[in-house]
C-alpha positions as CSV (number, residue, x, y, z in Angstrom):
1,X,40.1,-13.9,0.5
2,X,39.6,-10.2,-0.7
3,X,37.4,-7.8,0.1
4,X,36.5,-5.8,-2.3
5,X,34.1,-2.1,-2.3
6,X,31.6,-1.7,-4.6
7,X,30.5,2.1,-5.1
8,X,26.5,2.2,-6.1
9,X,24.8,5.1,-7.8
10,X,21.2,5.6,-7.3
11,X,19.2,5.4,-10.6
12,X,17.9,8.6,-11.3
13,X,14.0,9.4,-10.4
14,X,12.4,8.9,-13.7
15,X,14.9,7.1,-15.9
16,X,13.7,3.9,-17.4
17,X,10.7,3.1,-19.5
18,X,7.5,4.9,-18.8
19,X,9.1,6.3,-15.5
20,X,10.1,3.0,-14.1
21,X,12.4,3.2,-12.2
22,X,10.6,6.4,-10.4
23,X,7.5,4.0,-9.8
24,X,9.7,1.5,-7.7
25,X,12.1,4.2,-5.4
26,X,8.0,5.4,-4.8
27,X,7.1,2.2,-3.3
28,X,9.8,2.6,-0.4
29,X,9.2,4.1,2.6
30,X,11.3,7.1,3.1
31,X,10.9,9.6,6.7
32,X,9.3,13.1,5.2
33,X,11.7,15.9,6.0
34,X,8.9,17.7,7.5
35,X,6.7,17.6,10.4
36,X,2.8,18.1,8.9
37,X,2.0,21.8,10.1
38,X,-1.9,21.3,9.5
39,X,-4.6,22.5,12.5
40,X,-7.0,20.8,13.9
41,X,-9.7,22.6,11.6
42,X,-7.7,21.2,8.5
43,X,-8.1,17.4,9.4
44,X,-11.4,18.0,10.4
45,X,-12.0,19.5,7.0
46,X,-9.3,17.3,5.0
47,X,-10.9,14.8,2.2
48,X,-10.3,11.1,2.5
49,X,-7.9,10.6,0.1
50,X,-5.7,13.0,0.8
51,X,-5.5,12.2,4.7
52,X,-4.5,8.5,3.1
53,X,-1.9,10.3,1.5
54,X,-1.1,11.8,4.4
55,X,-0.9,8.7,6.7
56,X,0.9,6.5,3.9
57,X,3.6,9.2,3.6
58,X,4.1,8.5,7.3
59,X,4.2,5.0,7.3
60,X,1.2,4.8,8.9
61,X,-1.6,2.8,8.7
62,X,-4.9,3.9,6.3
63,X,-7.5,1.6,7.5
64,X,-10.4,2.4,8.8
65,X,-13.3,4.9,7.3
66,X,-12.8,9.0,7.2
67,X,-13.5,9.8,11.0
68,X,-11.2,7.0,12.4
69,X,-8.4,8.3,10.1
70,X,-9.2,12.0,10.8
71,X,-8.6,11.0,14.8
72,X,-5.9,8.6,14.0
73,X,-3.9,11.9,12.0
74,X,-5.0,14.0,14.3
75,X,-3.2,11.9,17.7
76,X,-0.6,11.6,15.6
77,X,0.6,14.6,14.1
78,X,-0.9,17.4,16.7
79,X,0.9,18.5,19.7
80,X,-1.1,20.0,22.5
81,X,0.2,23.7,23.6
């Protein structure tokens, strides 16, 4: 029995039809590089959608209405000093 190596290339963001193959690397989680930088007066102030944003870049989860996810963000990404 061989063994043999099999060298894959990643499909480049954008190739396929319409964007295709961009649409399904999207839809797989990936760790951000960065650590959100955002004060407390910006997730008190932060629209819904874009704390689902937000939490879904994360991993996290994005139920609940605004205020629970403003908390939920807030526990999460702030560091007391």
């Amino acid at each position: 029995m061989s063994t043999e190596s099999v060298a894959r290339t990643s499909p480049a963001l954008g190739s396929g039809p319409n964007g295709q193959q961009a649409k399904n690397w999207c839809g797989h989680f990936q760790m951000p590089l960065h650590y959100p930088r955002y004060t407390k007066a910006d997730y008190e102030t932060m629209p819904e959608w874009k704390l689902d944003c937000l939490l879904k870049e994360y991993g996290l989860p994005i139920s609940g209405d605004v205020d629970q996810k403003r908390k939920f963000a807030m526990g999460a990404f702030l560091w007391a000093r």
